[in-house]
GUKOLSE-402941 format. One line per 4 residues: number of its first residue (from 1); their letters; for each residue y negated, x negated, z of C-alpha. Coordinates in steps of 0.1 Angstrom, whole numbers, plus 5000, padded with zeros to 4 digits. Each point is the difference from the previous one (the first is absolute). Last residue first. Layout:
NUM = a = Y/X/Z  ... .
//
This chain:
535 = xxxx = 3651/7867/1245  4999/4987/5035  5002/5028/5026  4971/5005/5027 .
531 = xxxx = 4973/4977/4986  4970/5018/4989  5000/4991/4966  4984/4982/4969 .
527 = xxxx = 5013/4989/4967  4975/4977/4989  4991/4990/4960  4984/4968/4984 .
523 = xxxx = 5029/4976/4997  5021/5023/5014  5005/5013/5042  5027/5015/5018 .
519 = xxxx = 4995/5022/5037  4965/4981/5009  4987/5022/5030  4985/5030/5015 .
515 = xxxx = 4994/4997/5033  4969/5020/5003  4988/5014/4970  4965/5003/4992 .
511 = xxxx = 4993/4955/5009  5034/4995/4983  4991/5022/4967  4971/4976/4996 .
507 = xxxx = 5017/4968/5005  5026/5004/4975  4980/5018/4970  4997/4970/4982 .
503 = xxxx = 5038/5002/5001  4997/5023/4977  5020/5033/5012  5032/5014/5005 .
499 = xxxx = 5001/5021/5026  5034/5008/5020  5014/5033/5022  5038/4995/5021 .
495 = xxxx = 4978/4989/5026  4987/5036/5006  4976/5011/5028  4975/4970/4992 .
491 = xxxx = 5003/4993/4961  4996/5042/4999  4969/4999/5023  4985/4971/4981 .
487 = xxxx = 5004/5013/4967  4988/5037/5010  4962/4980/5017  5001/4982/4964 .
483 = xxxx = 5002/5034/4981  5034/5006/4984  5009/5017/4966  5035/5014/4991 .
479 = xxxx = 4993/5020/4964  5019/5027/4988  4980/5027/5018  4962/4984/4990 .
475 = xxxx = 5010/5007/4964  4969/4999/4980  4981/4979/5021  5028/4978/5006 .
471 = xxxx = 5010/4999/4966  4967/4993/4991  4995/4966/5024  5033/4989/4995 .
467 = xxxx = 4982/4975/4977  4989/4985/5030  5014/5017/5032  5000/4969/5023 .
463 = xxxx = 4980/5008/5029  5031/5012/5022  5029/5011/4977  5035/5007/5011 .
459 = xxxx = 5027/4983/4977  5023/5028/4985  5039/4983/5001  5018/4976/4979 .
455 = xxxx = 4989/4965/5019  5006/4984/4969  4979/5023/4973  4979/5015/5029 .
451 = xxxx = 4989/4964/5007  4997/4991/4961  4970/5022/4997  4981/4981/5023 .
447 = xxxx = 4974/5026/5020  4969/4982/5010  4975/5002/5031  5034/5009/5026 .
443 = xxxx = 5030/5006/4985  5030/5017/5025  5035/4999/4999  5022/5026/5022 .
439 = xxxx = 5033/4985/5013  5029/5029/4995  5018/4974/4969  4994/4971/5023 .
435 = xxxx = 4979/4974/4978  5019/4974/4980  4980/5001/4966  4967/5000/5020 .
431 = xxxx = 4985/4967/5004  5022/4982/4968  4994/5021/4979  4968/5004/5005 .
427 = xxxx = 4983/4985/4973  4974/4979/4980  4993/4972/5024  5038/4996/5012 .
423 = xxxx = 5010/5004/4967  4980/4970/4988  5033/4974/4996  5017/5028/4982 .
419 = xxxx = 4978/4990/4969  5020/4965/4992  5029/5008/4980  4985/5032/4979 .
415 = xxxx = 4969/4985/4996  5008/4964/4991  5029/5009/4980  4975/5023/4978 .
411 = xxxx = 4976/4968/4999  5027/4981/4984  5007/5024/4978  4969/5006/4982 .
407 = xxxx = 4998/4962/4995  5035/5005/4989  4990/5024/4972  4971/4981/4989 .
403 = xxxx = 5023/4974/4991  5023/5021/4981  4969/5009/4983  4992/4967/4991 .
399 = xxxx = 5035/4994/4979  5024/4976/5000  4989/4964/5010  4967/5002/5010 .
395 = xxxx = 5003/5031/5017  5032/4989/5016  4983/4976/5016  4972/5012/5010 .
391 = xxxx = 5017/5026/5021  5028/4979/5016  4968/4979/5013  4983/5038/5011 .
387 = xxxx = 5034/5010/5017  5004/4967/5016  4964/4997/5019  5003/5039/5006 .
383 = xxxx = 5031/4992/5016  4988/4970/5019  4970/5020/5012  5019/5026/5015 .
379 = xxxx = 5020/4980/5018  4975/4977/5016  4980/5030/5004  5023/5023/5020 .
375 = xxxx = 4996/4987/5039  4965/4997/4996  4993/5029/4975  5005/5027/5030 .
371 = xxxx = 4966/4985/5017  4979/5008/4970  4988/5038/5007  4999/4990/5043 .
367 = xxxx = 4975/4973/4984  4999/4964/4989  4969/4980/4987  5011/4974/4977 .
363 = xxxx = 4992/4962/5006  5009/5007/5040  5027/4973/5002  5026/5031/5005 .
359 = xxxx = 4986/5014/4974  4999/4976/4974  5037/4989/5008  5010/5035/4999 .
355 = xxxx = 4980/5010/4968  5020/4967/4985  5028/5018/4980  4979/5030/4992 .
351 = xxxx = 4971/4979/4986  5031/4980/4979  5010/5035/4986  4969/5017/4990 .
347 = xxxx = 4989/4967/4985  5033/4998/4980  4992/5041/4988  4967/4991/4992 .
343 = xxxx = 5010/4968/4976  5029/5024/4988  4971/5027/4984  4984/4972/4985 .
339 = xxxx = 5029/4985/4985  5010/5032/4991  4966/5010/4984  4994/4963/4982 .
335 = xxxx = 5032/5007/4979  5038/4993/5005  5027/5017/4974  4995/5029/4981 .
331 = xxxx = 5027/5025/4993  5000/5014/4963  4982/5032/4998  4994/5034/5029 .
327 = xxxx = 4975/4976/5023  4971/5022/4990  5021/5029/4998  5016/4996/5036 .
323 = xxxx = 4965/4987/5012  4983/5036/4988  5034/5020/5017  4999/4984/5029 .
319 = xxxx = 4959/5010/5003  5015/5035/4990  5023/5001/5030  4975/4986/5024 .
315 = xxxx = 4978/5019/5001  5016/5028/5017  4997/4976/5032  4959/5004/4994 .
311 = xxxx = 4998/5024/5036  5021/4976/5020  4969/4977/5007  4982/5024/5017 .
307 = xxxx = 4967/5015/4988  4980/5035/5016  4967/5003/4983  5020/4998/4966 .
303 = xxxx = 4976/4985/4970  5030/4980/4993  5029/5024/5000  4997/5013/4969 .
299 = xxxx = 4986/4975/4984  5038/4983/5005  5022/5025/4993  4980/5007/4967 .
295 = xxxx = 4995/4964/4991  5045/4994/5005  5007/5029/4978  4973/4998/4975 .
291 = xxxx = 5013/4965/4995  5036/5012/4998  4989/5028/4971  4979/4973/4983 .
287 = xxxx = 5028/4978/5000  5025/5030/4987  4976/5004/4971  4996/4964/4987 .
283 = xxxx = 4972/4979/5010  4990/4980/4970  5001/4960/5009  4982/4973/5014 .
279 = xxxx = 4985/5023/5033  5042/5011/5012  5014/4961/4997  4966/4984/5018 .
275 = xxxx = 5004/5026/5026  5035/4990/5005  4992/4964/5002  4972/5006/5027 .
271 = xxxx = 5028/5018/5019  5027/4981/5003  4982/4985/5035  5005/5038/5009 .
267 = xxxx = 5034/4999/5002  5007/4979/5036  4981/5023/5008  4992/5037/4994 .
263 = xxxx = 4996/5011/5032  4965/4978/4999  4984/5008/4963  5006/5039/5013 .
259 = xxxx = 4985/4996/5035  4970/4978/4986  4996/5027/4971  5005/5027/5027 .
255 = xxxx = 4972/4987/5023  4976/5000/4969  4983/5031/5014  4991/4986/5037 .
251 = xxxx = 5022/5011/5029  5004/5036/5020  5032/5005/5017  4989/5031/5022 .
247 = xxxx = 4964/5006/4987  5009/5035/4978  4976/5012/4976  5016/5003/4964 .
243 = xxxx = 5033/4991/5005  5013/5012/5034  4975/5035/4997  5023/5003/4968 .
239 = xxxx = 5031/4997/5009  5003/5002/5042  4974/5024/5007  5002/5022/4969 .
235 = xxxx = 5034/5002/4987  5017/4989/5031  4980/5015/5029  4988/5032/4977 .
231 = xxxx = 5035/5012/4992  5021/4992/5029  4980/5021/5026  5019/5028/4993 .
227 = xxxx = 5029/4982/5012  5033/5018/4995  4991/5023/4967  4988/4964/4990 .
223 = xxxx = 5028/4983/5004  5017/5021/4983  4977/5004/4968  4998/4965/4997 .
219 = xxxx = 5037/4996/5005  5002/5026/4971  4973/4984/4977  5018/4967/4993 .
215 = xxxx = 5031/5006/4978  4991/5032/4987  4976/4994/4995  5002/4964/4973 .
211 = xxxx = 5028/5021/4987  4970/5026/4992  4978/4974/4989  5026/4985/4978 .
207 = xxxx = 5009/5031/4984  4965/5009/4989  4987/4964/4992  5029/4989/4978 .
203 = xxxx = 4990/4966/4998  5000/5003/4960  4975/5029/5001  4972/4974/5018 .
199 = xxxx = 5013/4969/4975  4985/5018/4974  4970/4988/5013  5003/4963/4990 .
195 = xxxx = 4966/4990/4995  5011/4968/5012  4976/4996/5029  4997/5037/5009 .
191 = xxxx = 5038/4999/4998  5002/4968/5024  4971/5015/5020  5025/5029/5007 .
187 = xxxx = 5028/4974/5005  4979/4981/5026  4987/5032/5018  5034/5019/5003 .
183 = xxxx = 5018/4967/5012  4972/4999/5029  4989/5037/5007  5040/5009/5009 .
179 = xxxx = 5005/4978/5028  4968/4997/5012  5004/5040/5004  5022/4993/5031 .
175 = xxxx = 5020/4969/5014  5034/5004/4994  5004/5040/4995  4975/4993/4972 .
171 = xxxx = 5020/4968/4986  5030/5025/4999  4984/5025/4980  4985/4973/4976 .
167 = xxxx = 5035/4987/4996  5012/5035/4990  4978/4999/4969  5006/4966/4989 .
163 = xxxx = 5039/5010/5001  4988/5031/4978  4987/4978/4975  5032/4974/5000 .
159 = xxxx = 5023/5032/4992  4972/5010/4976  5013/4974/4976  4979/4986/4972 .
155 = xxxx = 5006/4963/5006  4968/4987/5004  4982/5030/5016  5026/5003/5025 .
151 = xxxx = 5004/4966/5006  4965/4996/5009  4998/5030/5019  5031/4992/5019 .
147 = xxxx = 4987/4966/5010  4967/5015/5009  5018/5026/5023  5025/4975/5012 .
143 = xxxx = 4969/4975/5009  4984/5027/5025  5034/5010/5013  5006/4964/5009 .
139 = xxxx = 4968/4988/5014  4993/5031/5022  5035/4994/5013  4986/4962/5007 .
135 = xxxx = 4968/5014/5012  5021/5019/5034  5003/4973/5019  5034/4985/5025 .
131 = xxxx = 4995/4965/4984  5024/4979/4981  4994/5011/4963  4958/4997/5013 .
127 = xxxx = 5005/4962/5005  5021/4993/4962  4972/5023/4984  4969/4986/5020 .
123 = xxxx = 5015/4960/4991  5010/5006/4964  5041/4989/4998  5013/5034/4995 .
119 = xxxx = 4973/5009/4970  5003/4966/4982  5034/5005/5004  4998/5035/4986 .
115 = xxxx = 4977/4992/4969  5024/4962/4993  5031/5022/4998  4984/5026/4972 .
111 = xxxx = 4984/4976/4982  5024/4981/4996  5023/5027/4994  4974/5015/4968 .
107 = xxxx = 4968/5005/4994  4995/5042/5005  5036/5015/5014  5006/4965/5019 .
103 = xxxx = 4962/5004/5011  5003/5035/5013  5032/4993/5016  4984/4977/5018 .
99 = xxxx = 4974/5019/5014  5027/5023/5008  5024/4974/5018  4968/4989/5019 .
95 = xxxx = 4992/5032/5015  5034/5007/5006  5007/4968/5020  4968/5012/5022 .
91 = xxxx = 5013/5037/5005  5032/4983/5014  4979/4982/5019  4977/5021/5013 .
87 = xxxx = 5029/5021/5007  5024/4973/5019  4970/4996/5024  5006/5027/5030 .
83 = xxxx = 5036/4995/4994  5000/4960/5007  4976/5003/5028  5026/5029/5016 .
79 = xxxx = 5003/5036/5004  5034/5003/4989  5016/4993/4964  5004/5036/4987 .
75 = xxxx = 4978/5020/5019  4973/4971/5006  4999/4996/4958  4996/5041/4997 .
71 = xxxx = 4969/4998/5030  4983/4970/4974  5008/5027/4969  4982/5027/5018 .
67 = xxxx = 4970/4979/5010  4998/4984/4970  4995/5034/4984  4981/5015/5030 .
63 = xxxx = 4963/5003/4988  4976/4981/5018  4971/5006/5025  5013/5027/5018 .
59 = xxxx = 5015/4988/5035  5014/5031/5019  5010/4980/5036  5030/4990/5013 .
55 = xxxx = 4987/4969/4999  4992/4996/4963  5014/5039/4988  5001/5011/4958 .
51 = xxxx = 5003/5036/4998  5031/5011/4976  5027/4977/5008  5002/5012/5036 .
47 = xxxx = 5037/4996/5017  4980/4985/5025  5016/4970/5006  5013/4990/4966 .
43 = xxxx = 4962/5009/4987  4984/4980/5029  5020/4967/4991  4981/5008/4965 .
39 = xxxx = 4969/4998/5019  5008/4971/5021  5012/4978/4971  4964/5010/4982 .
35 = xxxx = 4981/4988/5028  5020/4971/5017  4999/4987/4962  4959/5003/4994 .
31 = xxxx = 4990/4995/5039  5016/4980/5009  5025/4976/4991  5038/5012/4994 .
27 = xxxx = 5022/4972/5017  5011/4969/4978  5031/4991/4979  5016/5034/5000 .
23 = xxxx = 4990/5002/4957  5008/4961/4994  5036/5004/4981  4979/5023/4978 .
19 = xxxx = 4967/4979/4997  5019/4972/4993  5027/5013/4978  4972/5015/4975 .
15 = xxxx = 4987/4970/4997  5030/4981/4993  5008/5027/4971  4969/4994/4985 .
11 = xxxx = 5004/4963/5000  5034/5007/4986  4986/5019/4967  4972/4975/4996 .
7 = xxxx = 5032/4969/5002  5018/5021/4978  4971/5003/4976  4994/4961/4995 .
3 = xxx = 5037/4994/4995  5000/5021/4969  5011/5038/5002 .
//
């Protein structure tokens, strides 16, 4: 391994330090990570790893996979930041050791170390590895299946087949039939494509549906024989009644190429060149077979009604993969892209450095979303200013990916140094964590996930059901819900009772509840009570 290589092979090591050394860094945000830590919380506290609960409640809109390993992680390590986000991580290092393993089994180590740093150090990838949500599971079982495939048909053995098989089993229990209907639509266009249709015997389609079974269909079945509603409110409502008519996330169709183009920075200045590379020459098989990997996830998903930005994380594997082979040769040194690519992350970095001078002379418009960059921006912007100058350098000198690379981790140090600075307008941690363990807790207009999370305990609802909404309906006995007139009678006869609310909400709940006042209050969120014993 020449000098060049180590230095890939230690850049990927450096970024995988960060993000693990970083994991307790910051509170869970809502709603995504106070969701999803809540619910597997829920599973340790019930002693239910059948029906999945949010609030105490039957929630039913995903399968329980990363539920169940989530509720394993609190077991072991506690219920903690750092347990609730060891498993995207872990599931994000194995992502990128697979995609990598692909290319090292297909072009060589190069290859191989530059397609799971490239992955690692891609904005959406290195973000998503460090947050509490269920896509990055979704990721990894989705890429082991097309992995496993590949390798599979490449190298003959049915070992690697029936591994593809059981990773479409585990991408449904992630996320649902997405899981399966993406890898099964790019490889079947891929044999469509190739007019390879011997490749349908080869996957062993009898004994890999019925390991694919027997893997996924019994907590189906089980949950199912539990809630009878189960089968029409996640098939129907929240699959396909999500995709093809729902409002909730709506945004225009090209959304996902913005999103995609975006989460893949610093890498996708490379891009140009590696479409250059791919149109000059014949694309051989496994090219087409990565292409048709990365197009299908992406069509997929872009005539969606409902779009978030999370949705295109599996595509991000494959698009490592295209840049890995495009970049698989002799390192290049310098090139207009870096230089480009550095000349936005300097500007980046000196507009950090002076947004407090700018602000605070009223050039830049501050808000209560800016006002954590004051005290951080100096700092922040010096590092960024240093990473991308280390950056250019060694891409000039050694090798341009390597430069990429640190532009990738600069940013990554960036988020997983400076993000705690907004947990006071994300969470509330730091409102409830300390509440007396008999003290009921209350949410009035919006439930925060991350409250039942901290504060451990059911919160009481009072206009704030949301996507409770079903499982309230469906199991009104389970749930805790409050009118206003009951919120102000219990914050009145009991001062060991608290609402967390907005603290737009301040004045209004004053004038309907006399006395009530300020117990703790966040950046944007009140803890109110009606003082009789301080929480």
């Amino acid at each position: 391994m020449d000098n060049r290589e180590s230095f890939l092979k230690w850049a990927l090591v450096a970024s995988a330090a960060i993000l693990f050394f970083t994991l307790g860094h910051r509170a869970l945000w809502d709603p995504d990570e106070g969701r999803y830590a809540e619910m597997a919380r829920e599973i340790l506290a019930l002693h239910d790893w059948v029906t999945p609960h949010l609030n105490y409640i039957p929630y039913l809109e995903k399968p329980m996979l990363f539920m169940w390993l989530n509720a394993v992680s609190f077991a072991v390590f506690g219920t903690t930041e750092w347990a609730a986000r060891l498993v995207p991580l872990l599931c994000a290092l194995a992502g990128a050791g697979l995609s990598g393993l692909m290319a090292y089994r297909l072009w060589g180590r190069r290859a191989g170390l530059l397609t799971a740093l490239i992955l690692m150090t891609s904005l959406e990838y290195f973000v998503l590895s460090s947050v509490v949500d269920i896509n990055m599971t979704l990721t990894l079982f989705i890429t082991a299946a097309m992995v496993f495939f590949w390798l599979g048909h490449a190298e003959k053995n049915p070992r690697y087949l029936f591994m593809a098989w059981a990773s479409l089993a585990l991408a449904c229990l992630t996320k649902g039939p997405v899981g399966v209907v993406l890898p099964v639509g790019a490889v079947g266009l891929y044999i469509l494509l190739t007019r390879q249709f011997g490749l349908i015997l080869e996957s062993r389609p009898i004994r890999g549906t019925l390991l694919f079974l027997a893997i996924a269909l019994p907590w189906f079945v089980l949950v199912s024989i539990r809630n009878p509603e189960f089968f029409s409110y996640f098939f129907i409502d929240q699959n396909i009644a999500r995709y093809s008519v729902s409002r909730e996330h709506n945004q225009p169709i090209y959304y996902f190429i913005v999103v995609v183009l975006g989460g893949a920075l610093p890498w996708t200045f490379m891009l140009p060149d590696a479409i250059r590379k791919l149109a000059g020459q014949r694309v051989p098989r496994e090219v087409l077979y990565i292409l048709l990997w990365f197009f299908v996830i992406l069509l997929f998903f872009m005539p969606s009604h409902s779009k978030l930005a999370t949705y295109v994380l599996p595509c991000f594997p494959p698009l490592a993969l295209l840049l890995g082979y495009a970049c698989k040769d002799a390192p290049e040194r310098g090139g207009i892209a870096l230089s480009c690519a550095g000349a936005v992350w300097l500007c980046l970095g000196i507009g950090l450095a002076l947004f407090p001078t700018l602000a605070s002379h009223g050039i830049l418009a501050s808000s209560p979303r800016t006002v954590p960059l004051m005290g951080i921006a100096h700092a922040a912007g010096a590092i960024l200013i240093l990473g991308t100058l280390a950056a250019l350098w060694v891409g000039r000198r050694y090798d341009r990916a390597a430069g990429y690379a640190l532009l990738g981790i600069s940013l990554m140090v960036l988020f997983t140094v400076f993000t705690p600075e907004w947990d006071d307008q994300r969470s509330t941690r730091s409102l409830v964590q300390d509440l007396p363990p008999e003290a009921n807790l209350c949410a009035y207009s919006r439930y925060y996930q991350s409250s039942g999370f901290y504060a451990k305990r059911q919160v009481l609802l009072v206009d704030a059901a949301g996507e409770l909404n079903f499982g309230i309906l469906h199991h009104p006995d389970k749930a805790r819900v409050l009118t206003l007139d009951d919120l102000s009678r219990l914050m009145r006869s009991d001062p060991g009772s608290y609402c967390l609310t907005s603290s737009r909400n301040l004045a209004s709940l004053q004038e309907k509840i006399p006395g009530i006042v300020v117990a703790r209050q966040s950046a944007v969120l009140s803890l109110l009570h009606v003082p009789g014993r301080q929480p």
